[in-house]
C-alpha positions in Angstrom: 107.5 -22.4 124.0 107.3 -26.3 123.2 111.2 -26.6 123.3 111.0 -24.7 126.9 108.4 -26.6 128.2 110.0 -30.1 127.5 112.9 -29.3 129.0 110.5 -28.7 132.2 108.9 -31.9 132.2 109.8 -33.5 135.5 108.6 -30.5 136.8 104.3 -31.9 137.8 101.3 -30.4 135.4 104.4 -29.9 133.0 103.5 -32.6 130.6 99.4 -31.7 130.5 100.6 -27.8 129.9 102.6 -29.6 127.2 99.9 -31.7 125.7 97.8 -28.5 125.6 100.2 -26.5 123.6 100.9 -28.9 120.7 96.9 -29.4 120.6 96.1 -26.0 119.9 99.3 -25.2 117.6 98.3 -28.2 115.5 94.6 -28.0 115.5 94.4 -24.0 115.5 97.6 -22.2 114.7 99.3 -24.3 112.3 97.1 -27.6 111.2 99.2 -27.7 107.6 102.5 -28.7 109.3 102.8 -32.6 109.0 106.4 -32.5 111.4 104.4 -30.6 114.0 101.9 -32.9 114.1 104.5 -36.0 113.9 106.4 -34.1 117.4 102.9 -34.1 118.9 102.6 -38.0 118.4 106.2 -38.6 119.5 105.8 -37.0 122.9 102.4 -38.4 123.3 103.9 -41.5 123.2 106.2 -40.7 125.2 103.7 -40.0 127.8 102.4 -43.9 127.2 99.3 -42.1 125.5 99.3 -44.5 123.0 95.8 -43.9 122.0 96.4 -40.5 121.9 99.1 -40.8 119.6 97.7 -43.0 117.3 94.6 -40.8 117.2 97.1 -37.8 116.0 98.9 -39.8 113.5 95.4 -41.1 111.8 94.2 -37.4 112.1 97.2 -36.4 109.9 96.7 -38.9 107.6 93.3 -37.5 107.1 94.8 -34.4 106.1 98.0 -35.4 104.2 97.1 -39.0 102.7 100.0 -40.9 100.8 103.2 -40.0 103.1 105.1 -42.4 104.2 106.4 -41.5 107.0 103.1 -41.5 108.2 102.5 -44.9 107.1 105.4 -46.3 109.3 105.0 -43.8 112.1 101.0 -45.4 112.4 102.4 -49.0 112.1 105.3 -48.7 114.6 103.6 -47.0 117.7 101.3 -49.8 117.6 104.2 -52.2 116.7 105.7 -50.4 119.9 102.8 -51.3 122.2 102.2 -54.6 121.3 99.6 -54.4 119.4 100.9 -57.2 116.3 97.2 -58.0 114.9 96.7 -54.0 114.3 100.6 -53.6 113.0 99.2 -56.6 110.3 96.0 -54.6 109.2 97.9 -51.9 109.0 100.7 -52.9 106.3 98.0 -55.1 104.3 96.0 -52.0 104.3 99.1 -49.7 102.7 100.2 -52.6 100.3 97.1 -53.2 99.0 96.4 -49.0 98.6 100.4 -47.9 97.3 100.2 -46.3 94.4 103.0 -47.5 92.9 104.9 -51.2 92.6 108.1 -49.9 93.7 106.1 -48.6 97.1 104.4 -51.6 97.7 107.4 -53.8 97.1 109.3 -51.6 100.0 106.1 -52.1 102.6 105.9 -55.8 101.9 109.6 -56.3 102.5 109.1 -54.3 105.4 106.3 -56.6 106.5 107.9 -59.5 105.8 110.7 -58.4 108.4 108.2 -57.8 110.6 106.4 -61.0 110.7 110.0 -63.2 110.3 111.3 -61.1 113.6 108.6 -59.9 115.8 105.9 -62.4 115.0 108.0 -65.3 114.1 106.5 -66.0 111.5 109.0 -66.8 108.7 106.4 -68.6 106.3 104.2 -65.9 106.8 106.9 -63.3 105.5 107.7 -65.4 102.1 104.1 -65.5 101.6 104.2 -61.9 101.6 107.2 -61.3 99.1 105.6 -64.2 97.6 102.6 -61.6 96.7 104.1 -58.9 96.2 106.4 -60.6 93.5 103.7 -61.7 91.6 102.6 -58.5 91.1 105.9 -57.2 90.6 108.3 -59.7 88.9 110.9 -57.8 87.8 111.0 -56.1 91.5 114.9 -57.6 92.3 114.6 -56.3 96.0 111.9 -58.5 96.7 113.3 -61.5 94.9 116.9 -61.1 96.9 114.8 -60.8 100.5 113.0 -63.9 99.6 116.4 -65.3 99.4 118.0 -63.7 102.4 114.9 -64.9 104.2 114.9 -68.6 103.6 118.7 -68.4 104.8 117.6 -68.0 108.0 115.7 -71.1 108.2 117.5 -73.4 110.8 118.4 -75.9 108.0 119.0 -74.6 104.3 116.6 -76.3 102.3 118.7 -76.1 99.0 115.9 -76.9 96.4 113.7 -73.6 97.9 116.7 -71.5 97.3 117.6 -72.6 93.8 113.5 -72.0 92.8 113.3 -68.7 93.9 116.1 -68.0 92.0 115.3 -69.6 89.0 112.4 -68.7 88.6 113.3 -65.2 88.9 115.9 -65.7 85.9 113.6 -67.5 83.7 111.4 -64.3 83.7 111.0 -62.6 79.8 112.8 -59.3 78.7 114.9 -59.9 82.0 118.0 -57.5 82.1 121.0 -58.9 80.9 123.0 -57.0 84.1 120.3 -58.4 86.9 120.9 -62.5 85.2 124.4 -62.1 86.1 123.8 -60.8 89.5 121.6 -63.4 90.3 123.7 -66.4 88.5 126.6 -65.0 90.2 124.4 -65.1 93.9 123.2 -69.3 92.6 126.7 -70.1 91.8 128.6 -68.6 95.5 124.7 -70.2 96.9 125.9 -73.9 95.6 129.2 -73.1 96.1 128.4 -72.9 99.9 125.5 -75.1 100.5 125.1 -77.2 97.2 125.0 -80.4 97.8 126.1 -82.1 94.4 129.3 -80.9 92.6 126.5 -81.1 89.3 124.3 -78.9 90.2 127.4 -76.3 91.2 128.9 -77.0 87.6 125.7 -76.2 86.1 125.1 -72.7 87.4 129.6 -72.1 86.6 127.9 -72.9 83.0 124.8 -70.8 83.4 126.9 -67.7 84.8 129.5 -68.3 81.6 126.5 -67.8 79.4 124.7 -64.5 81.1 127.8 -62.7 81.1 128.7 -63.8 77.7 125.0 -62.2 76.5 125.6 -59.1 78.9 128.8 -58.6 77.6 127.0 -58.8 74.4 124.6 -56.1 75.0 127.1 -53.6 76.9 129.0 -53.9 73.1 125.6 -53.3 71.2 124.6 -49.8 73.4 128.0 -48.8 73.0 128.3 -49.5 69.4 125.2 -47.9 68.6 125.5 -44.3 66.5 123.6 -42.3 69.8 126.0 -43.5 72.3 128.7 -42.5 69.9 127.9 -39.1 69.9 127.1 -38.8 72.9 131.0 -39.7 74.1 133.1 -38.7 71.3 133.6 -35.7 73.7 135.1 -37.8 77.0 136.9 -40.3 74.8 140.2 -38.8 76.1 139.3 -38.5 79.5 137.8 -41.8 79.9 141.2 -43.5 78.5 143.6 -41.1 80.8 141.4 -42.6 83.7 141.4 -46.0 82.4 145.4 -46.2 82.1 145.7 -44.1 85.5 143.2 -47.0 87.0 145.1 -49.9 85.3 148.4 -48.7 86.8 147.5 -48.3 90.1 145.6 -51.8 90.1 148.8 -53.4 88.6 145.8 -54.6 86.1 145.3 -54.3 82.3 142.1 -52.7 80.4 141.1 -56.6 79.9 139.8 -56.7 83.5 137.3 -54.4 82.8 135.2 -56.8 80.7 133.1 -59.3 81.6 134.9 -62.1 82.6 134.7 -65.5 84.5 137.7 -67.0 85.1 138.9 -70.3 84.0 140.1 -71.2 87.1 136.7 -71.8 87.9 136.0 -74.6 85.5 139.6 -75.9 86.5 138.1 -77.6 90.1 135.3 -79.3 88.3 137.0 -79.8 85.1 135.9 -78.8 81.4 132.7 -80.3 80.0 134.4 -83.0 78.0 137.5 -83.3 80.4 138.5 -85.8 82.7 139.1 -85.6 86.6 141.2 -82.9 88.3 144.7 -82.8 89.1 145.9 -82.5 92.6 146.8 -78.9 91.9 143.4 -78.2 91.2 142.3 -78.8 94.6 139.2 -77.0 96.3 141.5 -74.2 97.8 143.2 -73.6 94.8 139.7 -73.5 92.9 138.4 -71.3 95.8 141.6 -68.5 96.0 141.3 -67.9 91.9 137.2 -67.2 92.2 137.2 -64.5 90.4 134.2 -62.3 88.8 134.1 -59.3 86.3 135.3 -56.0 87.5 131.9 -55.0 86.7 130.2 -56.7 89.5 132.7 -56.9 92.1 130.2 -55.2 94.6 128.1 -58.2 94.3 129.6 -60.1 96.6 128.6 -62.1 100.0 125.3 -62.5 101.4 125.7 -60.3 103.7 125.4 -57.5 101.0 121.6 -58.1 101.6 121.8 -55.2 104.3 121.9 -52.5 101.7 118.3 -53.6 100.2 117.0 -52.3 104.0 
């Protein structure tokens, strides 16, 4: 009946009719169905019965507490009719009540977006991930959103990029895979915006270093007697896809290490050497940047969309 009626809704009384229906199919006939209740607050809406809708959604909450779809349904139909100061109760209230870091790091991105875009706010969004990484340090999609948002300052302020990021490295027990993504992010950062060719040689040497120890660890877990065991049985298959990868590449099994190419000491020189040649000009330097196979899908900033 719901799906006949809407298609009837220019016709006038429609739309009350309408309203009626969904009221007594969610409050009497079927009050345990959250998506019947979520189409009730979607076409009140629709109808600019904002109240209404909201009313629904809070309702449902009542009844099903913890979803979020909910959660972001409640925050964006007031988001929707302008109301920002409710939109910023809202998200404090569901960060402050998630159940879970992982959950509250999501909301608080999502907040900080909000604030940055809608409200203008930009300080007011890193003082959010700002929170929400002190709760959670080891949270990476925080850390690289803090990032991503002080890029959008008008002016790059160098020294706040460089602390967020160091900082987040110089965390305890940090995973020897998530150093070399975020050395690898410092190094294409200074690369782009640093101002000193020191401070750009520095983080060459700090990236040389975490992949060196990852490199370490990826030999220890696969050296150890479990992980042995565990692929004794696809040892053959794993090599017939290795030289089947290494062919088509036009590549050899080397590449699949960790590895940072010399080249990219060549433009500042070695530690102890003296200046460049001409052949080791920036666009030389630039066209042999190369990372480990491993991490090739780290690349630009603009990989940042994914953590959305």
């Amino acid at each position: 009946m719901i799906r006949y009626l809407e298609t009837q809704l220019d016709q006038p009384g429609i739309a009350a009719i309408t309203s009626d229906v969904y009221r007594r199919a969610c409050e009497i006939h079927h009050p345990d169905k959250p998506s019947l209740q979520l189409m009730w607050a979607a076409f009140e809406e629709c109808q600019s019965n904002f109240d209404r809708a909201a009313t629904v959604l809070e309702n449902l909450e009542k009844k099903c507490p913890n979803l979020l779809q909910v959660a972001y349904r409640r925050i964006n139909v007031e988001r929707r009719r302008g109301d920002m100061s409710r939109c910023r109760e809202l998200y404090e209230h569901y960060i402050n009540s998630a159940k879970n870091k992982t959950i509250a790091g999501s909301l608080a991105i999502k907040y900080a977006r909000f604030l940055n875009k809608i409200c203008e706010d930009l300080d007011g969004g890193l003082r959010v991930l700002r929170q929400a990484l002190d709760k959670d340090p080891a949270n990476t999609r925080v850390a690289l959103q803090m990032i991503d948002l002080v890029l959008q300052r008008p002016k790059v302020d160098e020294d706040e990029v460089v602390l967020i990021m160091d900082k987040f490295m110089a965390r305890e027990n940090m995973d020897p895979e998530q150093k070399v993504l975020f050395a690898q992010r410092k190094v294409e950062f200074l690369e782009d915006f640093g101002s000193t060719a020191k401070g750009l040689q520095d983080a060459q040497r700090a990236l040389q270093i975490a992949l060196s120890k990852a490199n370490e660890a990826k030999k220890k877990r696969e050296s150890s007697p479990s992980r042995k065991s565990s692929s004794s049985s696809k040892d053959a298959t794993i090599s017939n896809a290795a030289i089947t990868s290494a062919y088509n590449n036009g590549t050899t099994a080397a590449a699949s290490n960790y590895n940072y190419n010399s080249a990219n000491s060549a433009y500042y020189g070695q530690q102890n050497s003296g200046a460049y040649t001409a052949q080791q000009s920036y666009d030389g330097y630039y066209n042999h940047w190369q990372y480990g196979s491993n991490y090739s899908n780290y690349g630009q900033w603009s990989g940042y969309g994914n953590y959305y």
